[in-house]
N, C-alpha and C positions, 0 to 999 in steps of 0.2 A: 388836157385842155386847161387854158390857165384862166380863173375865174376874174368876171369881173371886179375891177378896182372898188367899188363900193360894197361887194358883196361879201361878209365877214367868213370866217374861216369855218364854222358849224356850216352856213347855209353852203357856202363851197361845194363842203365833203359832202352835205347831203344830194347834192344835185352832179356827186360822185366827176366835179371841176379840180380844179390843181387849190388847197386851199395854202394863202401866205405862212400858215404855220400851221401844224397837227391839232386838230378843235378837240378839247376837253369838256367836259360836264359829269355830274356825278347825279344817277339817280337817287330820293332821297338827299343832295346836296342841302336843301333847307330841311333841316328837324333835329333832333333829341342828341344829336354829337356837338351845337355847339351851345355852348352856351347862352349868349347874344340870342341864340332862338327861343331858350328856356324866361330866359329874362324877357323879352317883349311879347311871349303866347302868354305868360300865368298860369294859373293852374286850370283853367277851366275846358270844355269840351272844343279839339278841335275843330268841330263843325261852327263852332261860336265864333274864336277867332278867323276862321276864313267868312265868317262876315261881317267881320271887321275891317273894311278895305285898307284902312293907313296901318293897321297890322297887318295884315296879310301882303301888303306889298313891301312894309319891312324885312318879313322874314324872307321874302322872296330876293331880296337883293343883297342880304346880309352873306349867304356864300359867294358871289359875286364881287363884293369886297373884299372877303376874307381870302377866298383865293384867285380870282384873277380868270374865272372859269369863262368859256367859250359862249355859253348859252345859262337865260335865265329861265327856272321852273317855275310855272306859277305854285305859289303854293295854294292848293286846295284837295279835294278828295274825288274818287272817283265815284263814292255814294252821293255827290252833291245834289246831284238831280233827282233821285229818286227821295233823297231825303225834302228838297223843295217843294216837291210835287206834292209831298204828306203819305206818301207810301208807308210812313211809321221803320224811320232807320236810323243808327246813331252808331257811333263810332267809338266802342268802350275800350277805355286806355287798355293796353296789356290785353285784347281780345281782337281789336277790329270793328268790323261791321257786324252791325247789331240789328236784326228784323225781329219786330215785336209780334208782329200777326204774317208767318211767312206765308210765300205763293204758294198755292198749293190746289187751286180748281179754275176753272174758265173766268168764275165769281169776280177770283183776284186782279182781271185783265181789267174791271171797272176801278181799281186804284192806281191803275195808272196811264192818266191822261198826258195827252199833250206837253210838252214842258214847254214855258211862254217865258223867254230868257229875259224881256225887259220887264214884266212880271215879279218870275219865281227869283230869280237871282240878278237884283240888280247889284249887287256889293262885289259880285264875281268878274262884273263888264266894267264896274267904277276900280275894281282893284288891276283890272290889264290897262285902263284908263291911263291910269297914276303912274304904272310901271312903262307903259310906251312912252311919258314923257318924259322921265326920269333916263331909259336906257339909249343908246343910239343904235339901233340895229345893225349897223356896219362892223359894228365889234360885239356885241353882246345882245345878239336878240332873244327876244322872246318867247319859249317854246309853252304852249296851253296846249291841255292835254282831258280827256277823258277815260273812259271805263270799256272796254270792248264789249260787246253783247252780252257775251257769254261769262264772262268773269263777273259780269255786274248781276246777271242770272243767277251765278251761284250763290253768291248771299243772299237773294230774293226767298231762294227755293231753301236752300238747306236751314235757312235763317241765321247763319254768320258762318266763319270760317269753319274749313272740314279738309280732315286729310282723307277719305272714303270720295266724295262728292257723291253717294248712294240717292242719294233724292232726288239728286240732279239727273244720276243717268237711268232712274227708275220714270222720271217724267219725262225725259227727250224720249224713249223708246218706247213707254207704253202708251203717250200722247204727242207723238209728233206734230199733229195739227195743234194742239196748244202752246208747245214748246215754241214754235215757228210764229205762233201771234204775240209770243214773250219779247220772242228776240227780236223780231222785228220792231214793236214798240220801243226798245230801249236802245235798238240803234237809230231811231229817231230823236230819240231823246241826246244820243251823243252826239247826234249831225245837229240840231240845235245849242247845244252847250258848245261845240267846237268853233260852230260858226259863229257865234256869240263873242267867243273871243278873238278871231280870226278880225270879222269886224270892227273889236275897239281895239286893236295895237297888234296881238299875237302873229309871229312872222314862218311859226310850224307847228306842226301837231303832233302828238303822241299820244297811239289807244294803245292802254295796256291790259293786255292782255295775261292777265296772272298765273291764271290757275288752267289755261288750256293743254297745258300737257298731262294733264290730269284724263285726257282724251285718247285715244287710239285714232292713229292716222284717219280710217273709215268713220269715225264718230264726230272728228274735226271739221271734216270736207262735208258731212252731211248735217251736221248741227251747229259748227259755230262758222262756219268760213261764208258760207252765201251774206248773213247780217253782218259782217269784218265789211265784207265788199261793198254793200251796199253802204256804208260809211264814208269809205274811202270812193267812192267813186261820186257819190254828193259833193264831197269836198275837190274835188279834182277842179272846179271852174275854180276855188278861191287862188290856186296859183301858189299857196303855199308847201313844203316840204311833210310828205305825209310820213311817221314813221311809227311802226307794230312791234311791240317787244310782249316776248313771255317768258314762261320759266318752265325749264323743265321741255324745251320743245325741238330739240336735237330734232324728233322722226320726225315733225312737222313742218321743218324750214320751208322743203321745196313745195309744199301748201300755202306755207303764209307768205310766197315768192309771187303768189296769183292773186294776192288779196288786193294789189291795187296799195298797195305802199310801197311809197321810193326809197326806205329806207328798212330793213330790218334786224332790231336789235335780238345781242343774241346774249345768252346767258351763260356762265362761267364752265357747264359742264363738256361746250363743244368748240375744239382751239377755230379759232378765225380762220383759218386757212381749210380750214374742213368746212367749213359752214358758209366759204364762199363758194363754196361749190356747187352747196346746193340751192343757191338764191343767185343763181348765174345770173351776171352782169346789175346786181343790185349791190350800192354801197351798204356796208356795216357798221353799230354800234357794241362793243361794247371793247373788253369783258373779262374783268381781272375779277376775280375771287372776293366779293369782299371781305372775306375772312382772313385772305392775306394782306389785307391791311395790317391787321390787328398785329401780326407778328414782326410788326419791323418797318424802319426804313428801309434799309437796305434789299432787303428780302424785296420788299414791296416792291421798289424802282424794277429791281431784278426781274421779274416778269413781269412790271409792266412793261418796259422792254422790249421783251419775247412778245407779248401782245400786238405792240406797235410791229415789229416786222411779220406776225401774221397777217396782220390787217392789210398789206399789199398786197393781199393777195386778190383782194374784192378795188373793184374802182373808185369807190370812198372808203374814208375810213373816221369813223368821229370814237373817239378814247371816251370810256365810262367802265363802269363796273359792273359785274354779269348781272347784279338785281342792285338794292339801294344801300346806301351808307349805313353799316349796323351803329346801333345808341351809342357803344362803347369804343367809339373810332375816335385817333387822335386827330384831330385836325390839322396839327401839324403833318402826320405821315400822306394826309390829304396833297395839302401844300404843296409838299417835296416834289410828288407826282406832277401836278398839274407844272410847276418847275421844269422837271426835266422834258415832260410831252412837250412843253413851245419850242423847249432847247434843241431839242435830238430827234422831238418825233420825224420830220420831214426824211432827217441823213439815216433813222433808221427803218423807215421805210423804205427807201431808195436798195438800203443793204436788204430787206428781205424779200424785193423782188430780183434779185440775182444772187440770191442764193437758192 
């Protein structure tokens, strides 16, 4: 189906239409790889600069010039809200998300109230403001994004990053009924942060979902996927492009094919053609390595490539990397890519669905 004349080549693929050229974006596209972002954040906390609106909408647009990319990131965090709210969260360089007093009893469900987005974050709706009038959505819109339930749960409860997630699945199973008033409050809290920016300019969405493969298939559908849903089906009146990515979630695809998002991104470890299988009839995001970035141009092009004619195999297809742009990426080998994706991507999709 060939998409509307004004409809740009991201929103296209996500609505899995014919888009005029193969849509590129790079998760992580604004931060620590280019420069131009190190010079306009300073050294200070980035929870600081994203409220800074005429910063935060700088860096938001500065991969946007630099490469030419299909869709703009807001730059912000997915601890935003809980840090607004005064849950006590901060975001420590070379660590992550940082909880000073974690969740840890019924107690803690009293820290965290309502998020009142004209309120808690008005520099986040003044910073999609600045950037809807700045981008033109027919080529370059908008994508604002939040924290999924559960991934925003798990720094709550573990109180910062964890390769175990021991806390976490020590309170989903030996308090179910609490764990269920967690997630539930904080996918309200993303159905207000999303619609917030939904409202002032944002033209799609993205919950990320991080750390849910951290999950066994059984632990997924009964702890994180009912609060995913109920997100995505809030936002279903906005009319916008809903899209789910996590890491690490090959077993979980044909789970998060139910969540109520149109789009699901996938991450480097399962090739596109295997992972449209299991999200039948839904377009895909991703999902070149980004560690093979790091090794080359040429290398690089060379599977992304191979990417692009997997990605035939799903009804859209929007080009990105299986998780975010690592510090040490050359922006150049960035470049090249998003280069050859408008060039070839289309004729080498065409080539991977007959072969």
């Amino acid at each position: 189906m060939a998409a509307a004349p004004d409809l740009s080549p991201f929103l296209a693929a996500c609505r899995g239409e014919e888009p005029s050229r193969a849509p590129i974006w790079f998760q992580r596209q604004a931060g620590r790889s280019l420069p131009e972002y190190r010079a306009a954040r300073g050294t200070g906390s980035i929870l600081e600069a994203i409220a800074q609106p005429e910063v935060a909408a700088e860096v938001t647009l500065q991969p946007v010039r630099r490469y030419g990319v299909d869709a703009a990131v807001l730059f912000s965090d997915i601890v935003v809200p809980v840090h607004a709210i005064g849950f006590g969260i901060d975001v420590v360089p070379g660590r992550g998300p940082v909880a000073d007093r974690p969740f840890s009893s019924a107690a803690d469900l009293d820290r965290l109230r309502p998020l009142e987005p004209e309120v808690d974050i008005p520099y986040v709706i003044e910073t999609v403001r600045i950037l809807a009038a700045e981008l033109d959505p027919a080529v370059t819109p908008l994508l604002g994004f939040a924290g999924a339930p559960f991934t925003v749960a798990s720094y709550l409860v573990e109180g910062g990053p964890s390769r175990t997630f021991a806390k976490v699945k020590a309170l989903m199973h030996a308090e179910p009924d609490l764990w269920a008033q967690l997630v539930d409050r904080l996918a309200d809290m993303a159905i207000a942060f999303t619609s917030a920016q939904v409202a002032a300019g944002a033209q799609a969405v993205q919950l990320f979902d991080s750390w849910a493969g951290s999950l066994s298939p059984k632990e997924y559908q009964r702890f994180a996927l009912p609060a995913t849903q109920k997100v995505f089906a809030a936002l279903g009146d906005l009319g916008v492009p809903r899209i789910l990515f996590g890491v690490g979630t090959g077993e979980l695809l044909s789970l998060m094919a139910t969540s109520g998002a149109d789009v699901i991104g996938i991450d480097w470890r399962v090739p596109l053609d295997v992972a449209a299988t299991r999200v039948t009839g839904l377009p895909v995001q991703g999902n070149l390595d980004p560690a093979i970035v790091l090794a080359g141009t040429e290398l690089a092009l060379g599977e992304a490539r191979d990417v692009l004619r997997r990605g035939s195999a799903a009804p859209g297809h929007i080009f990105n990397l299986g998780h975010g742009v690592l510090p040490e990426t050359d922006p150049a080998v960035l470049e090249a890519i998003v280069t050859m994706v408008h060039e070839e991507g289309l004729s080498l999709r065409a080539e991977g669905m007959h072969t």
